[in-house]
C-alpha positions in Angstrom: 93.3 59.9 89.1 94.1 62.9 91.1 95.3 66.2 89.6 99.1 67.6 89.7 97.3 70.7 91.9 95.6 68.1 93.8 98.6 66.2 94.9 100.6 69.8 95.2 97.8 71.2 97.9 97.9 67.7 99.3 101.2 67.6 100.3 101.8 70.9 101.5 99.5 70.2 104.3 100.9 67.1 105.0 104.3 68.5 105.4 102.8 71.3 108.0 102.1 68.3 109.6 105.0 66.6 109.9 107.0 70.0 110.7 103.9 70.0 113.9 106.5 67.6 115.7 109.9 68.6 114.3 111.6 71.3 112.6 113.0 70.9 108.9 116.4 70.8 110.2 115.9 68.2 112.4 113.5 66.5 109.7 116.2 67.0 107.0 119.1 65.6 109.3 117.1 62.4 110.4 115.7 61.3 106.8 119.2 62.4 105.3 117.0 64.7 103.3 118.3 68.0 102.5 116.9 71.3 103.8 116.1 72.9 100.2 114.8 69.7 99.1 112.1 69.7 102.2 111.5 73.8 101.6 110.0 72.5 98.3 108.2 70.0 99.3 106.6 72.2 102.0 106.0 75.0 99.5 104.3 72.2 96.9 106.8 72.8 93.9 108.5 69.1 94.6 106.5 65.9 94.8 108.7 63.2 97.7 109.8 59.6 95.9 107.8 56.9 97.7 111.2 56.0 100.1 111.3 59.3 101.1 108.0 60.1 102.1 107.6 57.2 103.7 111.2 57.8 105.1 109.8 61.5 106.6 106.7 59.9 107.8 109.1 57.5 110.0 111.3 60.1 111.7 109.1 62.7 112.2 107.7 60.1 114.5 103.7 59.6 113.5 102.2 56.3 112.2 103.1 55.3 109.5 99.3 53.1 108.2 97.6 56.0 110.3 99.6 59.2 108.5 98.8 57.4 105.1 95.1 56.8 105.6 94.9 60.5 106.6 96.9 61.7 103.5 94.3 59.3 101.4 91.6 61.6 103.0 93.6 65.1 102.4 93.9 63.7 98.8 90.4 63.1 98.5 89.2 66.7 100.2 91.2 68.3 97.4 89.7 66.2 94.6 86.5 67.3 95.8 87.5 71.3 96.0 89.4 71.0 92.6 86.4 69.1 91.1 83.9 71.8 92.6 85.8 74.8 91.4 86.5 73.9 87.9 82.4 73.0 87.6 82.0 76.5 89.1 84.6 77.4 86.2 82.5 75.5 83.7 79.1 76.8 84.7 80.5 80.5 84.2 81.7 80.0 81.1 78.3 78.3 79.9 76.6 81.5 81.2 79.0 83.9 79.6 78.6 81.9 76.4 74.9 82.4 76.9 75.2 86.1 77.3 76.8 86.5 74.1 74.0 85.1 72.4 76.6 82.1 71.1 75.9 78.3 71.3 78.0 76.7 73.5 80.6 74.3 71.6 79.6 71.1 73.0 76.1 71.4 71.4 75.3 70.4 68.0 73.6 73.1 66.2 73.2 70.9 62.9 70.2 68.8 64.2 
């Protein structure tokens, strides 16, 4: 299961990528999407219904099986950054734990 920030990050580069080939005018006219509606999309604070992501992929002219392989992959290179930054989180909090001289809470100090 992939993160909200993971599917955020994941889509905004997939939109700069279909705006490569045409602008969000043209993309908004030809999916009968609205301009606002693909601003937030491209800025990551909307998330597309399956029909219309599928329905942008289509008209901004890329393939389809190809475009959803390669947003598989985008989704996965997030995964990975969002998985390594929060065990970078985790590993400084451990050592800031340590620092202060207190047990960190997922140890048992009862044994």
């Amino acid at each position: 299961m992939f993160s909200s920030e993971v599917y955020k990050e994941a889509f905004i580069r997939l939109m700069a990528k279909l705006r490569a080939s045409k602008s969000q005018s043209k993309l908004s006219f030809l999916s009968d999407t609205s301009r606002e509606y693909i601003r937030c999309l491209e800025k990551g604070s909307k998330k597309p219904s399956v029909p219309v992501f599928f329905n942008l992929i289509s008209v901004s002219g890329l393939d389809l099986k190809e475009t959803l392989c390669e947003f598989v992959d985008i989704l996965n290179e997030e995964n990975e950054k969002y998985k390594s930054i929060a065990g970078m989180e985790y590993v400084r909090k451990m050592k800031m734990k340590k620092e202060d001289g207190q047990p960190p809470k997922s140890q048992d100090i009862s044994r």
